[in-house]
C-alpha positions as CSV (number, residue, x, y, z in Angstrom):
1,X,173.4,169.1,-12.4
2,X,177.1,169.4,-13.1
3,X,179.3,166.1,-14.7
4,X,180.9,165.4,-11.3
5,X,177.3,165.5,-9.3
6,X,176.1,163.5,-12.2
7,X,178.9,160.8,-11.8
8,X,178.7,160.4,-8.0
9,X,175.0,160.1,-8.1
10,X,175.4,157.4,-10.9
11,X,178.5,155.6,-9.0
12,X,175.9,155.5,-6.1
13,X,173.1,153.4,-8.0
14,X,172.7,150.0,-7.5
15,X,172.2,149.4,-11.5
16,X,176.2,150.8,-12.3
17,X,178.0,149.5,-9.1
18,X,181.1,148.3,-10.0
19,X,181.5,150.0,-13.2
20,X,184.9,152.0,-13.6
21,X,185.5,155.4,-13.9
22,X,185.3,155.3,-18.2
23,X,182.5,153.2,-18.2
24,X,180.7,155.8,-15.6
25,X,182.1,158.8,-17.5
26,X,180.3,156.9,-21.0
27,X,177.3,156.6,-18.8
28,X,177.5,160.2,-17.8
29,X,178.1,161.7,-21.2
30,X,174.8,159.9,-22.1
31,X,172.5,161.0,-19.8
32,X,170.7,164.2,-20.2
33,X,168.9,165.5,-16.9
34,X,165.8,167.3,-16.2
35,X,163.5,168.6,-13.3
36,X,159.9,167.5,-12.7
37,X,157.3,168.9,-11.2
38,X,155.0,167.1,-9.0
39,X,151.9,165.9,-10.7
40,X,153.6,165.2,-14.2
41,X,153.1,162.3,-16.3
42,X,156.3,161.6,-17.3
43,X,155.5,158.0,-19.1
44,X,152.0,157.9,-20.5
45,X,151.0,153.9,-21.0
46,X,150.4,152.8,-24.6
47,X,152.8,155.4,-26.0
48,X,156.4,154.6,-28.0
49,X,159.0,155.3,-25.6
50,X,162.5,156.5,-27.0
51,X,164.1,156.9,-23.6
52,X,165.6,155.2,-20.8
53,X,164.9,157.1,-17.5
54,X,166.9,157.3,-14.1
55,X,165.6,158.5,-10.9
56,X,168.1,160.7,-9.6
57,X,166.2,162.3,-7.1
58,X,162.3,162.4,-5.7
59,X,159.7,160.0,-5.8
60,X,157.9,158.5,-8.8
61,X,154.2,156.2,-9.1
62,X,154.1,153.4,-11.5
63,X,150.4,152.9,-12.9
64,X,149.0,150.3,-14.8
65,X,145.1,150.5,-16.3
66,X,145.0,153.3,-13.9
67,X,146.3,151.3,-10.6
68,X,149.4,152.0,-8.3
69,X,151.4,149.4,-8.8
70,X,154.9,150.5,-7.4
71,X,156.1,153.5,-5.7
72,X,160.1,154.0,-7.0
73,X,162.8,156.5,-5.6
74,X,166.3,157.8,-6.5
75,X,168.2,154.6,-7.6
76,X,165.5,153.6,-9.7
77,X,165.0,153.3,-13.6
78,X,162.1,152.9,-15.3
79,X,161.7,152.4,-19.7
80,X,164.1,149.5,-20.1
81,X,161.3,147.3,-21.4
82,X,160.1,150.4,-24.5
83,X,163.7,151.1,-25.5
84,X,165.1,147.0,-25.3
85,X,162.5,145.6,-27.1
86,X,161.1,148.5,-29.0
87,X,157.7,148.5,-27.4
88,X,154.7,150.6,-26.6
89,X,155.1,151.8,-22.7
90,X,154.0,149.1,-20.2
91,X,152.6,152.0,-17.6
92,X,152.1,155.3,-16.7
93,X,154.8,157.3,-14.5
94,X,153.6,160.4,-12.7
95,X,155.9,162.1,-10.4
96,X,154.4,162.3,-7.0
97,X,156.9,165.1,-5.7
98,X,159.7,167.4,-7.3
99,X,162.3,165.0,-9.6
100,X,165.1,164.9,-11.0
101,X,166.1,162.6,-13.7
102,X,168.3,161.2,-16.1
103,X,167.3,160.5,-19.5
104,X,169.2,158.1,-21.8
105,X,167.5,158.5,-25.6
106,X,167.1,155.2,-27.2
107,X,170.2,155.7,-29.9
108,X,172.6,156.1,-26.8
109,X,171.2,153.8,-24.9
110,X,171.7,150.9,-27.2
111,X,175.6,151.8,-27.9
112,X,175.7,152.1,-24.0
113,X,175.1,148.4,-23.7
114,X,177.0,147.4,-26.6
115,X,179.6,148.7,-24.9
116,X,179.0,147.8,-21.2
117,X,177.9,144.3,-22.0
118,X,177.6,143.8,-17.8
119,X,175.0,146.9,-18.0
120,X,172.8,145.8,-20.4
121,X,172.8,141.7,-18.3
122,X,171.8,144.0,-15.4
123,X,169.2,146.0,-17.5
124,X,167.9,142.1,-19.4
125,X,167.6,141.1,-15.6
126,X,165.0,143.6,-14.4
127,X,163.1,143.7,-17.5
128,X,163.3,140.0,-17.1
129,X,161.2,140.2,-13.5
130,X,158.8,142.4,-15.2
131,X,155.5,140.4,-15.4
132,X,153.1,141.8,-18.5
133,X,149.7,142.0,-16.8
134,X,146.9,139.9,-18.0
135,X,144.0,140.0,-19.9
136,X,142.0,138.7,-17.2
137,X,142.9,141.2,-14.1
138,X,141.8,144.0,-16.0
């Protein structure tokens, strides 16, 4: 994906609206893409994560203890809650058709929302929603 697809696709997610064209280019310059094939485990529960991932394009399963427990599109992110809080990951991702994706490392991240401080309240906010699951449901 070339640096102008990559900034129009960014621009177009919710989680960077309103950002202006340095703060988007800073984003950009972060953010290393990659293609998926379907069937991949992309996040494997339990494990370190060191990256930040965007879904720029296809269609990605969220699995905890081995249940579905969202189904998440271009727009989406997923790994805020392994590289904010230094954590083992929460889930499993498995791409469920060809993806693209965006991957922030964990270094660039963090100067990213030093430097964006309304990017990392959005980014606290969602991994805010995000309910651990309990003991007992397993």
């Amino acid at each position: 994906m070339d640096a102008t697809s990559l900034l129009t696709e960014l621009a177009a997610m919710p989680l960077f609206a309103g950002l202006d064209e340095r703060q988007l280019e800073e984003v950009a310059g972060s953010v290393l893409t990659r293609r998926v094939k379907a069937g991949k485990t992309i996040i494997k529960e339990g494990q370190w994560g060191h990256e930040f991932l965007l879904v720029l394009a296809g269609e990605l399963e969220v699995r905890r203890d081995g249940r579905v427990v969202a189904t998440i599109g271009a727009g989406s992110f997923v790994g805020e809650l392994a590289v904010l809080g230094d954590v083992r990951r929460s889930a499993t991702v498995v791409a469920t058709t060809p993806v693209a994706l965006g991957a922030i490392p964990a270094s660039l991240f963090d100067a990213l929302i030093f430097d964006i401080p309304v990017l990392a309240k959005r980014i606290k906010a969602a991994a805010a929603r995000y309910t651990p699951p309990s003991a007992s449901s397993a």
